[in-house]
C-alpha positions in Angstrom: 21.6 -107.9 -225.7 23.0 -104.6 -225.3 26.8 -104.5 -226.1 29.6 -103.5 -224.0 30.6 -100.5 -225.6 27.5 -98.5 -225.3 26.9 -96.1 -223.1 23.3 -96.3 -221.4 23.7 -95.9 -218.0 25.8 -93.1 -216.0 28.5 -95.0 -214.0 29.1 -96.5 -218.2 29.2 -92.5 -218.9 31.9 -91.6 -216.2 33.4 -94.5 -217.0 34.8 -92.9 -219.9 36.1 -89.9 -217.7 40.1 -89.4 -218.8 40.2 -88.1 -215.1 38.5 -86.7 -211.9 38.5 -83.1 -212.7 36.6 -84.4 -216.5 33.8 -86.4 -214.0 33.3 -83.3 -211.9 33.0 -80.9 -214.8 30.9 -83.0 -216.7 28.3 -83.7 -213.8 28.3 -80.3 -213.4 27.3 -79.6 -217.2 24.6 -82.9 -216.5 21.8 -80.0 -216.9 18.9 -78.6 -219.0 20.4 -75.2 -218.3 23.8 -75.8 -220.0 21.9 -77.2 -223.2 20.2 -73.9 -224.7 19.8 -76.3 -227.5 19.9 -80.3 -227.6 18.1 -82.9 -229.6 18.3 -86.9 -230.3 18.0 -88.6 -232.9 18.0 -92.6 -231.8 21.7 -93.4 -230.2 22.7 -89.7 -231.6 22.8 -86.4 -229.2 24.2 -83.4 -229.8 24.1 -80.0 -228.3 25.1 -76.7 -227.9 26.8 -75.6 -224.8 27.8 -72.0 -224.2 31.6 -72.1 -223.3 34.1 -69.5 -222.4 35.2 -68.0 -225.9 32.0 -65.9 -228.1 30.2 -69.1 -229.4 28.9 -71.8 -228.1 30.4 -75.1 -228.1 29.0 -77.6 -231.2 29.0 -81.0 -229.4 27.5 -84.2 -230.8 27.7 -87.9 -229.7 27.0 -91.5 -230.8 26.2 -93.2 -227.8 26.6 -96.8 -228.9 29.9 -96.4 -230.2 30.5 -94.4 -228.2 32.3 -91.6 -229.7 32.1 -88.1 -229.9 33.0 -84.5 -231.3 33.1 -81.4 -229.8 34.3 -77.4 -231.2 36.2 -76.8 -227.9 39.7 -76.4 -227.5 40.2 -79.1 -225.4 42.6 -82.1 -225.7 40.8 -84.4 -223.6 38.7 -87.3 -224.5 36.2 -87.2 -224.2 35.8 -83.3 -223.2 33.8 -82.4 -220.3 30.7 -81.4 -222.9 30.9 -84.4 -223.9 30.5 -86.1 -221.1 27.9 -83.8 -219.8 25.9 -84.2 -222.9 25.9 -88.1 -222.6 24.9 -87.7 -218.5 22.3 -85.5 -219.8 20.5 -88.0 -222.1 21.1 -91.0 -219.6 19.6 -89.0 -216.7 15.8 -89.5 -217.7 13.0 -89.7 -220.4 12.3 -86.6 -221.8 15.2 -84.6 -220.9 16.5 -84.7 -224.4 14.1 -84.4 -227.2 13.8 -86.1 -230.4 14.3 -84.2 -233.3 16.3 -83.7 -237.0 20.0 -82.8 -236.4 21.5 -79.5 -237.4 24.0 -79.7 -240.4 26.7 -79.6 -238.2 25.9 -82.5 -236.3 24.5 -84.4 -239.2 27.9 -84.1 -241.1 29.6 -85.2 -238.1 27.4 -88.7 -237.9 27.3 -89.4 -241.5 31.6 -89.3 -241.8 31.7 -91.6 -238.3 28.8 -94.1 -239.7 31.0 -94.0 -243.0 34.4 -94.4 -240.7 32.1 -97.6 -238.8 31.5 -99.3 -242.0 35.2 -99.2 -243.6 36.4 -100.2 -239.7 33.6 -103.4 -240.3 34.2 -104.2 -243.6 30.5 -103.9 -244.0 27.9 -101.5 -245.9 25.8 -101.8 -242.8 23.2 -100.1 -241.9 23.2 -96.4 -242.1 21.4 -95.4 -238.7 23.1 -94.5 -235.8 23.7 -98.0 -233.6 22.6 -100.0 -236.6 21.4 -103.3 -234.6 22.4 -106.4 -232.9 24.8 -107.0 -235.8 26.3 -103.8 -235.9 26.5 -103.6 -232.0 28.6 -107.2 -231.9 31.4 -105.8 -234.4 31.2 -102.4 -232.4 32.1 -104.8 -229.3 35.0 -106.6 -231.4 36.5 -103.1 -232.6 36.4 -102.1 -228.9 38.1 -105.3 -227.8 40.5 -104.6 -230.6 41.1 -101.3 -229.7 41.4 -102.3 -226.2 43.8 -105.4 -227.0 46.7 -102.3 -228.7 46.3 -100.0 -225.7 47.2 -103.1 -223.6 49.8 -103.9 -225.8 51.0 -100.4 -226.0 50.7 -99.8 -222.6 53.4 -103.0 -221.9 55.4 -101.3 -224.1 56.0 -98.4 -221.9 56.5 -100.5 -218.6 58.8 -102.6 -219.9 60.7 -98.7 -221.4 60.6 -98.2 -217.3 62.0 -101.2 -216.2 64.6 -100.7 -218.9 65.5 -97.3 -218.3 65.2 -97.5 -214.3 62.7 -95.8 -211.8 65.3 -92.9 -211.1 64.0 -90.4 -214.0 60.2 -91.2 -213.0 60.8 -88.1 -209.6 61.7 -85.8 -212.7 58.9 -87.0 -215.3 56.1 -86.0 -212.4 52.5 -86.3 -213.4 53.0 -85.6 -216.8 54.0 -89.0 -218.6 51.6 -90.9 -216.8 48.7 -88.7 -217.4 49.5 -88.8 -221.3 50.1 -92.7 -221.3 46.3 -92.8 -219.6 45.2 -91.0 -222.1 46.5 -93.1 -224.5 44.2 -95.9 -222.6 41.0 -93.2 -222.7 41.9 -93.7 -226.5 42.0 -97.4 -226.7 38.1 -97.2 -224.8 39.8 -98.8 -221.9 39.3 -96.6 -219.1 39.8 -99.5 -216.1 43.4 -99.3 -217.7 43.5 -95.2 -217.6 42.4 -95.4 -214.4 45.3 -97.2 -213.3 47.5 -95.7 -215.0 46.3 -92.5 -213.5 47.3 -94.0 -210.0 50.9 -93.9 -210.7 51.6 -90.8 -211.0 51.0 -89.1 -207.0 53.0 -92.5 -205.5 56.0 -91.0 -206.3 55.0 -88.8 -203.5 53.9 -91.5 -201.1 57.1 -91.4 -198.9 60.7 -92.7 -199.2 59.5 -96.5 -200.0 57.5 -95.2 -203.3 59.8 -97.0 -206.0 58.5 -100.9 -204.1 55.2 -99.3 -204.4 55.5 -98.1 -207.9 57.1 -101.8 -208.8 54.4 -103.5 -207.2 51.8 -101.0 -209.0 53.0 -101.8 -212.2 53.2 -106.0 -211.9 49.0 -105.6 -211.4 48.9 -103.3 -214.4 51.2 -106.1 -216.3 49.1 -108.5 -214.8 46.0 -107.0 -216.3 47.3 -106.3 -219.3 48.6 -110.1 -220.1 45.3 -111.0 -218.8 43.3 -108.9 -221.5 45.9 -110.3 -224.3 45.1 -113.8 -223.4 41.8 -113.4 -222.4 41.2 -116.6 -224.9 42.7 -118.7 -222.5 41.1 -117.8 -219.4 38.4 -119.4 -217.3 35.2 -117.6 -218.4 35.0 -116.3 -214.6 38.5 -115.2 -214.7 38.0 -113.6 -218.2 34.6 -111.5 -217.0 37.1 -110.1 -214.1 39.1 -108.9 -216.2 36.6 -107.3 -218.7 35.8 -105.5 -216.0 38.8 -104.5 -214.4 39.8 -102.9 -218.3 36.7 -101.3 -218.0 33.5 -103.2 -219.9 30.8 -103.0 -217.7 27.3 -105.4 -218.2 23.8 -103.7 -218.3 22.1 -104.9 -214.8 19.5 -106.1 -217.1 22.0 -108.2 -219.0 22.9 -109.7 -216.0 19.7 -110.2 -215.1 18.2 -112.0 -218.1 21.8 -113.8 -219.3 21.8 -117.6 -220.5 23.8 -118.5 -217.6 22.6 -116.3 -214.9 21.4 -117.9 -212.1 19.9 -116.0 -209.1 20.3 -116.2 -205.6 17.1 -115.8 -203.1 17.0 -114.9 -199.6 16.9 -112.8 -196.8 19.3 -110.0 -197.1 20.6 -107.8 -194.7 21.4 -104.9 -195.7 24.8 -104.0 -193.3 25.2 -100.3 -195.0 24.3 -98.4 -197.6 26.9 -95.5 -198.8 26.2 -92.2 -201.0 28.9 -90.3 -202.5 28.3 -87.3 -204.4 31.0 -85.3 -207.2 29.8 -82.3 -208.5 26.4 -83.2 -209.4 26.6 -87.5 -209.5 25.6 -89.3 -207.2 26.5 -92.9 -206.5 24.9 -95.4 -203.8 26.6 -98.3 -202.5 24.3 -101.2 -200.9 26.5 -104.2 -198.9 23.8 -106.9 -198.0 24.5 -110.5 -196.3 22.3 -113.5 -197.4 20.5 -115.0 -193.6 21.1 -118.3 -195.1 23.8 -118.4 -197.5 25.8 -115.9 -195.2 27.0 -114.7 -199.1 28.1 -110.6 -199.1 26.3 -108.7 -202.3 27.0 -104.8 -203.2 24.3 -103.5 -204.9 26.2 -100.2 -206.9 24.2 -97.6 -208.9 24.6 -93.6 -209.7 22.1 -90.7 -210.2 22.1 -88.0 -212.3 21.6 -84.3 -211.4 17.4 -85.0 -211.7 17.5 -88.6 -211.1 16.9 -90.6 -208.5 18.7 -93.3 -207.8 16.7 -96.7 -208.3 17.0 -98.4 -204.4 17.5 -97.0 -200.7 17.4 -99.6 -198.2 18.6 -98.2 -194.7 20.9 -100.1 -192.7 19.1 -102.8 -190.7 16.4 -103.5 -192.7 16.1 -107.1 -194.4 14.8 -107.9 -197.9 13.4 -111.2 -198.8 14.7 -111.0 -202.7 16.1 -112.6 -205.7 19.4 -111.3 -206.2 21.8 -111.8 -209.8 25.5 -111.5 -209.3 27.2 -109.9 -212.0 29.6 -112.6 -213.7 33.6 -112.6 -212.0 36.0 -115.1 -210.1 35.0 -113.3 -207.4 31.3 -112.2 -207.6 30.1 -109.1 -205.6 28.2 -106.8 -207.2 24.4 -107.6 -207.6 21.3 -106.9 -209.7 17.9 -106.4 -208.2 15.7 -109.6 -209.5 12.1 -110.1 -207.9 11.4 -109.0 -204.7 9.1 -111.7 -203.0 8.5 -109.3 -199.6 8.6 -105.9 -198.4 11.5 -105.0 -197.0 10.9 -105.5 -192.8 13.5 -103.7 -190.0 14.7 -106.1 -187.4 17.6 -107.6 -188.7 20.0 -109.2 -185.9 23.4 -108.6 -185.1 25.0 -110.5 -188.2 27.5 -113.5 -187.0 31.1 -112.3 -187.8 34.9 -113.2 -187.1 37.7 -111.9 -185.8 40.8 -110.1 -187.4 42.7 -113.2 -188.5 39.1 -114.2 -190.2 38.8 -110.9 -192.4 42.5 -111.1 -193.4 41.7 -114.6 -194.6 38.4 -113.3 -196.6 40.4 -110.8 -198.1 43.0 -113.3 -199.0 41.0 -115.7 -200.3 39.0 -113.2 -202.8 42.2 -111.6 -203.6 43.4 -115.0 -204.9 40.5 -114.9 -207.2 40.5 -111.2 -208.4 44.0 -110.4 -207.3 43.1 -106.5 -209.0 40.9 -106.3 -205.5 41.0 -102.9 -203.5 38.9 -104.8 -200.4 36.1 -107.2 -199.4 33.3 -106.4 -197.2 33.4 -108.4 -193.8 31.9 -108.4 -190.2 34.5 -108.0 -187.3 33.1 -109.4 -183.9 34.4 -108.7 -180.7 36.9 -106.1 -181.7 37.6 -102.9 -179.7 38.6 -99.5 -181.4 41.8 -97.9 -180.5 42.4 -94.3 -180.7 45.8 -93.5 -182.6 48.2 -91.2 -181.1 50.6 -88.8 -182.3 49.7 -89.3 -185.6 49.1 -92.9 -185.4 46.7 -95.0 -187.1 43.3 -96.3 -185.3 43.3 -100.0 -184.7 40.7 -102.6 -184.3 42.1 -105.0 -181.9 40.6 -108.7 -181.0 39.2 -108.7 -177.9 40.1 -112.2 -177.9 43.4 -112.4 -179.5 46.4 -110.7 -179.9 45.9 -109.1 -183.4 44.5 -106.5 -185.0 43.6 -104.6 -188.1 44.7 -100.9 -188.9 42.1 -98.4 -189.8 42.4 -97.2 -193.5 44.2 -94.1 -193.5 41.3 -92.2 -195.3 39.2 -92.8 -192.8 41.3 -90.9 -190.5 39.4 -87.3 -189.7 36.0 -88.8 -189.8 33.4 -88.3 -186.8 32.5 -91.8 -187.3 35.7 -92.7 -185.4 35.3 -91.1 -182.8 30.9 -92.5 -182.9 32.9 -96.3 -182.8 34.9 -95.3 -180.1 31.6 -93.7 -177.8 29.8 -97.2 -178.6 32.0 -99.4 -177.8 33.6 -97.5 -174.9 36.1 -99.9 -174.6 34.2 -103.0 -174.8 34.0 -105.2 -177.8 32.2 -104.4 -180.5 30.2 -105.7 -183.8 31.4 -103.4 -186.9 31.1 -103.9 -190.2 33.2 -102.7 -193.6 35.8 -103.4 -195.7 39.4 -105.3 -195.3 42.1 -104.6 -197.7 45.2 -103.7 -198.1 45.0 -100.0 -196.9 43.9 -101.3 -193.6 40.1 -101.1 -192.1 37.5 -98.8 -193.2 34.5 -99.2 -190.8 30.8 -98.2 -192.0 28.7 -99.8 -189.3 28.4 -101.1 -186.0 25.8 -102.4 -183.4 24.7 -100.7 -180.4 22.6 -102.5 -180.6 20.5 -101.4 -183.4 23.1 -100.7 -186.5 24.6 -96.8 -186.1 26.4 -95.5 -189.6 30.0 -94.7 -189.1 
């Protein structure tokens, strides 16, 4: 079984992004062009990019590990050449060649194998990823590394609460961005993400030091959670690998001890693309006809690389699907496929506003790190805000209703909602959490992509 620290996939790549501007810079060096040179040499690849100063940039990676090296100047880690380097070797067979490493490279990987080995406490073996043995105690460095970011990481909220929220206006982005790099360093980049998070609520409005407070519980939270991981339920504790950030081959999840997979007829109720520099990530909700269970099927494409399923809205697949291991399962793997997938899916069966805020209670109690959970509204008719107001779905049968998630405000699919239902009640279906509403589809009466 593949371990958790390698990197063989690209959402495992951009995982390791310190921040945004790193993912869009290193998509956009995810490209033969950028390479004039590049080779591999089993979980090695290394490179030479031509950068800004006279020379090009020397930059060489052990994917398993991972970790990396790179001759440019900058401080992040890893670097966007990095990062480009790795997308470029995930992104297909044959875009990287096998070959001999140059000296540079080769001195490089023979001081980290050495570095791997004294970490260990074992001679090892000397080839880059060094097999299942080697992979499991890369897996307990990386929880080990992970376990004193955590711990480092409560050291500086509980400095916070000690010293008060009133410098944090002065501190701006600066502190926060350094402490999640700190996590980037401890491979923990769920926790670096977080981390990152903090820093534009100061900015939020005049309530930001609640938000901030409630913010940093969930990072607290998490981090106890990682500390104690021992302890947990093994549902619980695969939550919060991932929410640290160890992510789970789909194969893994497909051919694990305890997987057990779930057939029948899904409809798919939307399928998302989102696209940063040159990545590209598809997101698939489905609902089982007969289980009524919600599954997101995730995946991300390279620049070259197509991602591996489309499945346009309204179609149903008859299908064998593996949920990736949680409190709170979601996500999916793609098993056997006993059909073609046929159009014709009805109108799914859904509830009304008090319904989704219970859905999104009841998975929040499970994975209380949740952002939203995917649900069908019925009956519900869109409201236009005014003055700078925020849309509402109101229950055509009650006297609630749910806000519209303020990033969905601009969109045309608004306004598409509004047109359908023209204000009658209407089917729509997307995610309830605690921003609010964010609609992707609704029935009029064939599904229409918001």
């Amino acid at each position: 079984m593949k371990q958790q620290g390698e990197c063989r996939t690209s959402d495992r790549v951009l995982a390791l992004a310190p921040d945004e501007s790193s993912r869009r810079a290193g998509g956009e060096l995810a490209a033969p062009g950028s390479w004039p040179e590049s080779g591999m040499r089993g979980d090695a690849v290394w490179g030479l990019c031509q950068g800004s100063g006279g020379g090009p940039y020397q930059t060489v990676v052990d994917m398993a590990a991972p970790a990396f090296k790179c001759s440019c100047p900058s401080r992040k880690l890893p670097c966007k050449h990095a990062l480009g380097l790795m997308l470029l070797r995930v992104g297909g067979e044959g875009v990287v060649v096998d070959g001999e490493p140059p000296a540079w490279a080769e001195e490089w990987l023979a001081a980290h194998r050495q570095r791997t080995r004294k970490e260990s406490g074992s001679g090892g073996s000397s080839a880059p990823g060094g097999g299942p043995e080697a992979a499991r105690r890369r897996a307990v460095l990386r929880a080990q590394r992970i376990g004193s970011g955590a711990a480092e990481l409560e050291q500086r909220l509980e400095d916070l609460l000690r010293s008060g929220l009133a410098g944090v206006e002065r501190e701006g982005y600066g502190a926060w961005d350094e402490t999640a790099a700190r996590m980037v360093d401890a491979q923990a980049p769920g926790l670096a993400s977080r981390v990152r998070e903090l820093g534009p609520v100061v900015a939020s409005g005049s309530d930001w030091p609640s938000r901030l407070l409630a913010d940093c519980a969930l990072i607290h939270l998490l981090d106890q959670a990682f500390l104690g991981i021992d302890r947990l339920p093994s549902a619980l504790a695969a939550t919060v690998r991932t929410r640290v950030g160890l992510t789970t081959e789909a194969a893994d999840v497909l051919a694990g001890p305890d997987t057990a997979t779930v057939r029948d007829r899904w409809l798919v109720l939307a399928q998302q693309d989102a696209t940063e520099a040159m990545l590209t990530s598809r997101r698939i909700w489905l609902r089982g006809e007969r289980t009524g269970r919600m599954a997101l099927h995730l995946s991300f494409g390279g620049p070259g690389r197509a991602l591996d399923l489309s499945l346009p809205r309204g179609l149903v697949l008859d299908a064998d699907l593996a949920f990736y291991p949680g409190a709170r399962p979601l996500r999916v793997a793609l098993g056997a496929r006993h059909a073609d997938p046929v159009p014709g899916g009805a109108v799914p069966p859904g509830g009304g506003t008090d319904a989704a805020l219970a859905a999104y209670g009841h998975a929040l109690r499970d994975d209380p790190w949740l952002d939203a959970w995917p649900v069908v509204l019925k009956d519900v008719v869109p409201i236009p805000g005014r003055d700078g107001e925020r849309w509402q779905l109101a229950d055509a049968h009650g006297e609630s209703a749910l806000p519209v998630d303020p990033r969905c405000a601009g969109r045309a699919g608004l306004w598409r909602l509004a047109a359908i239902s023209g204000g009658e009640p209407v089917t729509v279906f997307g995610e309830c959490g605690h921003r609010g509403f964010a609609p992707l589809t609704a029935w009029d009466p064939e599904p229409v992509a918001l």
